[in-house]
C-alpha positions in Angstrom: 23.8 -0.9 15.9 20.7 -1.8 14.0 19.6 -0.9 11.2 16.9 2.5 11.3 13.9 -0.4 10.5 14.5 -2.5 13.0 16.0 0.1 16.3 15.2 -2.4 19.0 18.3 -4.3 19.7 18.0 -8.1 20.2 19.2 -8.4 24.2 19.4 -12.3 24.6 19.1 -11.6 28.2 15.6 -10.2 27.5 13.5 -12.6 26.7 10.4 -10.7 27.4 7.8 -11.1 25.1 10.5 -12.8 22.5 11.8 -10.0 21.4 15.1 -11.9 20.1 13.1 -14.8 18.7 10.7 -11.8 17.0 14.0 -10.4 15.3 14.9 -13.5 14.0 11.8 -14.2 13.2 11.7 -10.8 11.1 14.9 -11.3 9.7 13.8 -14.4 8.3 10.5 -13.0 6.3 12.6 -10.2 5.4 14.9 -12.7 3.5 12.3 -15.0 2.4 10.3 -12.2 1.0 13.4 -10.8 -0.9 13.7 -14.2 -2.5 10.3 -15.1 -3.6 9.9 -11.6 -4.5 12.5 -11.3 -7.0 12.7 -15.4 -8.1 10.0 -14.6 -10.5 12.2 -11.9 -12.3 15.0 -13.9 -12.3 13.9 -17.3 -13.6 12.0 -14.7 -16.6 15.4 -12.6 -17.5 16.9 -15.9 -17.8 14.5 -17.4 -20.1 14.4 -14.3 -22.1 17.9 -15.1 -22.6 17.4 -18.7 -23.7 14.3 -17.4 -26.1 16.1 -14.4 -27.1 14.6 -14.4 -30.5 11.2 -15.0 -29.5 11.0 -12.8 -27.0 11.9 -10.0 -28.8 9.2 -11.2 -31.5 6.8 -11.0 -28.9 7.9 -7.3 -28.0 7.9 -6.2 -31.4 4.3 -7.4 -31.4 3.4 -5.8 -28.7 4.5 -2.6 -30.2 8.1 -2.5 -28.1 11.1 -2.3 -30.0 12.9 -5.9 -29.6 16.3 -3.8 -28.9 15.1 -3.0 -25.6 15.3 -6.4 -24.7 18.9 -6.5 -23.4 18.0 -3.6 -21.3 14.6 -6.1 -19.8 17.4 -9.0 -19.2 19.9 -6.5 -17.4 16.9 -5.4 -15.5 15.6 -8.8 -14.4 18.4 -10.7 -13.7 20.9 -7.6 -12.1 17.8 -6.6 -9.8 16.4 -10.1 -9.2 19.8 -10.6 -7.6 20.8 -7.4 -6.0 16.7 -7.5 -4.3 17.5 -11.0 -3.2 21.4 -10.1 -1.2 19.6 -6.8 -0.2 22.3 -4.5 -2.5 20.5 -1.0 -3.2 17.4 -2.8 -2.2 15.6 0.6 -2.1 16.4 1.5 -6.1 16.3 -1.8 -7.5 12.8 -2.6 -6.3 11.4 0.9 -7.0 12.7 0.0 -11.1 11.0 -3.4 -10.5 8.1 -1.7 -9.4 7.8 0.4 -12.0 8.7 -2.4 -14.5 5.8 -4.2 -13.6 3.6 -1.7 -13.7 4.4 -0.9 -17.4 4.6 -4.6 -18.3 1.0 -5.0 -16.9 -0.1 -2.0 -19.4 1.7 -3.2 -22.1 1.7 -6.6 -21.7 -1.9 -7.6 -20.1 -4.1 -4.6 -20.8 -6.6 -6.9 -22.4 -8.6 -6.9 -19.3 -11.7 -8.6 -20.8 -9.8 -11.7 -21.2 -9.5 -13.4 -17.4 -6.2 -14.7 -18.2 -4.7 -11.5 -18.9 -7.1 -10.0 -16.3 -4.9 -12.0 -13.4 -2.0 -11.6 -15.0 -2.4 -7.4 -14.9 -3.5 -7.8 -10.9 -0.2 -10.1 -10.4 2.1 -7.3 -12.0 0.6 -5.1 -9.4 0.7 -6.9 -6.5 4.3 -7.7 -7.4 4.9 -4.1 -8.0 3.2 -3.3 -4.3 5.5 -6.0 -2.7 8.5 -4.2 -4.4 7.0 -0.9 -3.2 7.0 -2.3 0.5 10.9 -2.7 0.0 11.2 0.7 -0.8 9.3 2.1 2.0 10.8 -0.2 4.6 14.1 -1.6 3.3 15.7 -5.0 2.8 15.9 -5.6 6.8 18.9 -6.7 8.8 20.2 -9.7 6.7 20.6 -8.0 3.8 24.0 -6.1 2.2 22.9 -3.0 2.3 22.9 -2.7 6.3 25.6 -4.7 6.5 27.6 -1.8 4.7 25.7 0.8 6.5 27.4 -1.0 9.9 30.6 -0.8 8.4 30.6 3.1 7.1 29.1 4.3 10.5 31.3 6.0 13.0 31.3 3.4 15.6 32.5 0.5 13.2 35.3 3.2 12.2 37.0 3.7 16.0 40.1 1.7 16.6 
């Protein structure tokens, strides 16, 4: 059984129009988009962890308490890495989502400024990646179908 986003099964007896090869093909960008989707989140949650003190200088400066910044790390790092196995893909890519879109206001709102100007529109377009994963899923390769294989019925018989 296949996951709901991906119903046509991969036949390797069919090899019309490469519909194996296009699974695998799918599964691979699906991966690959998890990864270089949430790499960015990761790397920062860990810096924020090495710059603790500064970070939470720059928050306070930005008008966000600094105590909040524990909360950021756990958010970064905890759903950098559950996006990137596919673990309650759906959930932790809608709070990414939403994460970047309040960083961008908070963060980059001085839109006059072309620095901060590109760095709004790449909050956004990392929040509309996140909000493809949430509207389509992790795909195949991913935990989250793996244990939705091994709680349906079928996987269950003896």
């Amino acid at each position: 059984r296949l996951s709901k986003n991906h119903p046509i099964p991969c036949d390797p007896s069919n090899t019309h129009y490469g519909r194996c090869s296009m699974n695998t093909t799918q599964n691979l960008a699906d991966l690959a988009g998890r990864i270089l989707i949430a790499a960015i989140f990761l790397i920062a949650g860990l810096n924020k962890i090495g710059g603790y003190e500064g970070t939470q200088g720059y928050m306070a400066a930005m008008g966000v308490p600094g105590m909040l910044l524990p909360l950021v790390i756990a958010l970064e790092v905890l759903g950098a890495l559950a996006v990137i196995v596919g673990w309650r893909t759906r959930l932790f890519a809608f709070l990414l989502a939403g994460f970047s879109i309040v960083s961008a206001a908070i963060f980059h709102s001085a839109l006059g400024d072309q620095m901060q100007f590109l760095l709004f529109m790449k909050n956004l377009a990392m929040a509309g990646g996140f909000l493809f994963l949430v509207a389509r899923g992790p795909g195949d390769w991913s935990l989250d179908v793996r244990n939705e294989r091994l709680s349906a019925p079928e996987a269950r018989r003896p």
